[in-house]
NUTI-142177 format. One line per 5 residues: number of its first residue (from 0); their letters; for each residue x, y, z of C-alpha. Coordinates in Angstrom, 1 decimal. Example, Ala and Ser with C-alpha at 12.3 -4.5 7.8 and 13.67 -1.06 7.14 Angstrom:
NUTI-142177
0> as> 12.3/-4.5/7.8 | 13.7/-1.1/7.1
This chain:
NUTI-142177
0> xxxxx> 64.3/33.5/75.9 | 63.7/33.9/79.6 | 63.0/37.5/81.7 | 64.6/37.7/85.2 | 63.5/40.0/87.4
5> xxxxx> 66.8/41.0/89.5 | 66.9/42.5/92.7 | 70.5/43.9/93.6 | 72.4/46.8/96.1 | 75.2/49.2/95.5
10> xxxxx> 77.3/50.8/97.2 | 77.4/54.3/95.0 | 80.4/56.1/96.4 | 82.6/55.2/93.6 | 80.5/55.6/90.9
15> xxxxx> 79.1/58.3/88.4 | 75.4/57.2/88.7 | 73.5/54.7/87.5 | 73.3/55.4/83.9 | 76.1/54.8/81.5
20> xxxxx> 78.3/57.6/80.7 | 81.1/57.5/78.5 | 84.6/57.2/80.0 | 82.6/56.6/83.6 | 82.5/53.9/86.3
25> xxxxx> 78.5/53.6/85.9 | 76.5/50.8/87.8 | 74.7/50.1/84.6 | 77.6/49.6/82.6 | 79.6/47.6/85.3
30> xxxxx> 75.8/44.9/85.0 | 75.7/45.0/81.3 | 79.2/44.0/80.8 | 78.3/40.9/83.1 | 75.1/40.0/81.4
35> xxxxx> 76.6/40.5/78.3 | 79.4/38.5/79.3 | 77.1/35.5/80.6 | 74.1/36.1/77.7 | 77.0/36.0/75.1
40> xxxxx> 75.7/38.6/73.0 | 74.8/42.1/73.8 | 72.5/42.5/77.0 | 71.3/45.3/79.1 | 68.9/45.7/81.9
45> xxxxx> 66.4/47.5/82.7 | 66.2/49.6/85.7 | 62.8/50.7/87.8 | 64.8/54.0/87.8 | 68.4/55.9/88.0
50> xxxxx> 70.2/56.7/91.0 | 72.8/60.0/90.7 | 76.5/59.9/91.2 | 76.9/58.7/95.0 | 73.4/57.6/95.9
55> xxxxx> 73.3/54.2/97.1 | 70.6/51.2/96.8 | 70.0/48.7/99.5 | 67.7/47.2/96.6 | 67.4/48.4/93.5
60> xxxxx> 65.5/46.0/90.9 | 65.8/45.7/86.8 | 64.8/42.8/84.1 | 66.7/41.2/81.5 | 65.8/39.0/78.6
65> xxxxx> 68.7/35.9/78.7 | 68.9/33.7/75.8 | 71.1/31.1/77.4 | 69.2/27.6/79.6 | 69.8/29.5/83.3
70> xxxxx> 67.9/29.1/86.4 | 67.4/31.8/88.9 | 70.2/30.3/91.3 | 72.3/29.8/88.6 | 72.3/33.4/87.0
75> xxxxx> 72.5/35.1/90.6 | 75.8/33.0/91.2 | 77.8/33.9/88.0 | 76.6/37.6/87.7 | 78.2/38.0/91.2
80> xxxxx> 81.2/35.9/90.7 | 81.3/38.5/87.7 | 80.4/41.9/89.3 | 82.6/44.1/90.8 | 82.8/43.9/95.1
85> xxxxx> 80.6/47.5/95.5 | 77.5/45.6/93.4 | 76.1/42.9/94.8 | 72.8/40.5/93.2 | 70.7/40.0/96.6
90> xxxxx> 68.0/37.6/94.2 | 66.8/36.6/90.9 | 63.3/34.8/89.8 | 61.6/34.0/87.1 | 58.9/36.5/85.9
95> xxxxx> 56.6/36.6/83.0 | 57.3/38.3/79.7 | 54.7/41.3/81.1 | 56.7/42.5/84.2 | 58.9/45.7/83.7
100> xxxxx> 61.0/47.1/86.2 | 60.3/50.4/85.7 | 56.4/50.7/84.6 | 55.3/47.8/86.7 | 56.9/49.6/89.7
105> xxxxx> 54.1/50.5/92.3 | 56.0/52.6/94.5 | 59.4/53.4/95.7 | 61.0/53.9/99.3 | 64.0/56.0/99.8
110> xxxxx> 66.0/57.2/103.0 | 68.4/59.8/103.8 | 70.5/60.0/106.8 | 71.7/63.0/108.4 | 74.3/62.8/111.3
115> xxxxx> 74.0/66.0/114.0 | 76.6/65.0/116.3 | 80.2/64.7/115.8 | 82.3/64.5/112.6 | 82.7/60.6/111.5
120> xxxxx> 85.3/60.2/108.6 | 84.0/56.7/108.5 | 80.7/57.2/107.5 | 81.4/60.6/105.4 | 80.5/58.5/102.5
125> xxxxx> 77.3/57.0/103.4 | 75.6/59.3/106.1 | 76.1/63.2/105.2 | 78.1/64.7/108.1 | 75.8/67.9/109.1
130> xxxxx> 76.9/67.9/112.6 | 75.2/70.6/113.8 | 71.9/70.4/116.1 | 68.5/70.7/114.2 | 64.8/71.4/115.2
135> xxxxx> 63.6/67.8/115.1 | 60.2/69.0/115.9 | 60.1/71.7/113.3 | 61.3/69.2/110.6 | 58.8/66.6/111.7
140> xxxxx> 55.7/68.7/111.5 | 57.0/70.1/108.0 | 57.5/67.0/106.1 | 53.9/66.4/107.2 | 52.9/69.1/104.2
145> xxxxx> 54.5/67.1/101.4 | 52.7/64.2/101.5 | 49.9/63.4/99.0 | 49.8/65.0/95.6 | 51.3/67.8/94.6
150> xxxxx> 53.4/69.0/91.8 | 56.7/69.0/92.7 | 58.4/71.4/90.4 | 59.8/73.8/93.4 | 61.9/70.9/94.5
155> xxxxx> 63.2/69.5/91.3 | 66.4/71.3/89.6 | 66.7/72.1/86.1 | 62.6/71.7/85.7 | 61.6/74.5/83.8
160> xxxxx> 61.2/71.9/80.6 | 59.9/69.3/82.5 | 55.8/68.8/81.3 | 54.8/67.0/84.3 | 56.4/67.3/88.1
165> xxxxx> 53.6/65.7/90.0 | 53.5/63.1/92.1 | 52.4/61.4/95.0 | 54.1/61.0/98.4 | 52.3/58.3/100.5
170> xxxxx> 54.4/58.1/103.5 | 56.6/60.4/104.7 | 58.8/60.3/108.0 | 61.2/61.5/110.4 | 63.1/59.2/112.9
175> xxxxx> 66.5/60.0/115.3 | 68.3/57.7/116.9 | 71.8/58.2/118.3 | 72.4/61.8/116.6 | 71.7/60.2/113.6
180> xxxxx> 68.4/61.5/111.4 | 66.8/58.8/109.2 | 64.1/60.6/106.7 | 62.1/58.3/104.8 | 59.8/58.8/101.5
185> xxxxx> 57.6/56.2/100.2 | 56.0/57.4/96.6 | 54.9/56.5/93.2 | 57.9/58.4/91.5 | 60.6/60.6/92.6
190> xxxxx> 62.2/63.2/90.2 | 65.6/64.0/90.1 | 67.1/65.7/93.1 | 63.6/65.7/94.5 | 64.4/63.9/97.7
195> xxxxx> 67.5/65.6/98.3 | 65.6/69.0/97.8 | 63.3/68.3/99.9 | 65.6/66.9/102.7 | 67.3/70.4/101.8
200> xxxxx> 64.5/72.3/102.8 | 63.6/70.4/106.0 | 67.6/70.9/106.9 | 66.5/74.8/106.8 | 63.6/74.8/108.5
205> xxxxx> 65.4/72.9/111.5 | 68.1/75.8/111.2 | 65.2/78.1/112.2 | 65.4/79.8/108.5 | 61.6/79.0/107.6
210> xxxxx> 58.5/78.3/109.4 | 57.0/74.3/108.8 | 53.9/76.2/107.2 | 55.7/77.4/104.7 | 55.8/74.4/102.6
215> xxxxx> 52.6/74.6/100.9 | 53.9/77.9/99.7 | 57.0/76.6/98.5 | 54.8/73.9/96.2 | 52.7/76.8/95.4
220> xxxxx> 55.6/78.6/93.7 | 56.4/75.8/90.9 | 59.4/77.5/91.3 | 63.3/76.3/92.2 | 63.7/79.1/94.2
225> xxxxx> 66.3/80.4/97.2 | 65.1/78.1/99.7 | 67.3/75.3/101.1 | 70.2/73.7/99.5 | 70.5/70.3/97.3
230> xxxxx> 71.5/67.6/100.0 | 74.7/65.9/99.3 | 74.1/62.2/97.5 | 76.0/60.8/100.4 | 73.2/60.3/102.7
235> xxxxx> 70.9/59.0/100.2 | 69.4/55.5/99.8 | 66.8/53.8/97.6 | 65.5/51.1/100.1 | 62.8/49.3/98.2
240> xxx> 61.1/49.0/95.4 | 57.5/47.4/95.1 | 55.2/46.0/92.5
């Protein structure tokens, strides 16, 4: 038996998440069915994380165990002859029976994009079409506050049962370019919703709605409170994934 460590991108508008659901187009399912297929027995990766319904990955990475004599080339080649046209294996290799995609995981890079100038039906599904103006300035000075550690409760929905919401934010950014916003976090773990919380919050403090200083009393609270709403999935992206 050989683990692959396999490093593949998704487009996630037509899918219900990441995680198999019964009755649903999942992105775990649609590999499973492939590596099963190929391992010729029952086979399932293993994820670094889950994505939600309509979050895409320009590289999201996983393991599997394959019975079957396969090389790296050769398993990359039938899984996407296999998979469906919205998933696509970028590369496969050879790793040792101690790697695991999710707990050997380092840290994670996402990025959300946020267009402020004119409606684009095109890109409704992979850029989320805000179209207003913003306080760049504002926004860039408040994301500033949530790097390094903190517990992250206030920005994580449905928490109240969750023992432990910190983490650590390493690198946190704000670029524009064309009307279009590109927010990018770089951590050791990401909750659910976190990101698109926290780009919720940015979005109304460059409405004016909040001062950047009032993010360290947002964390303070521990709370999911009436600040800021969830930010659609659309704009969402998990960009890398390091070990």
């Amino acid at each position: 038996m050989s683990r692959f460590k396999i490093e593949f991108s998704y487009d996630g508008s037509l899918f219900y998440g990441f995680q198999t659901q019964s009755n649903k187009r999942c992105i775990e399912s649609e590999i499973n069915k492939v590596l099963t297929k190929i391992n010729k027995r029952q086979t399932c990766i293993v994820a670094s994380g889950r994505t939600d319904k309509g979050v895409h990955a320009l590289k999201q990475v996983g393991h599997v165990d394959i019975d079957i004599n396969i090389d790296e080339k050769g398993l990359k080649r039938v899984m996407n002859s296999y998979l469906p046209s919205d998933i696509h294996v970028n590369n496969v290799s050879l790793v040792n029976d101690e790697f695991h995609a999710r707990y050997s995981c380092k840290s994670k890079v996402y990025k959300y994009y946020i267009n402020v100038g004119e409606y684009n039906p095109i890109q409704r599904n992979y850029i989320f079409q805000y179209n207003y103006k913003l306080d760049i300035l504002s926004m860039k000075k408040a994301i500033k506050y949530l790097e390094g550690v903190h517990d992250f409760r206030s920005f994580v929905s449905y928490s109240k049962d969750k023992i432990n919401c910190v983490r650590e934010i390493t690198c946190a950014n704000i670029d524009v370019n064309n009307n279009i916003i590109e927010i990018t976090f770089e951590g050791n773990g990401f909750l659910r919703y976190q990101v698109r919380n926290m780009v919720g919050v940015l979005i109304w403090i460059g409405q004016n709605k909040m001062e950047p200083e009032g993010i360290p009393d947002i964390l303070d609270l521990k709370s999911r409170d009436n600040f800021g709403k969830c930010a659609p999935a659309s704009g969402l992206y998990l960009v890398d994934v390091k070990y």
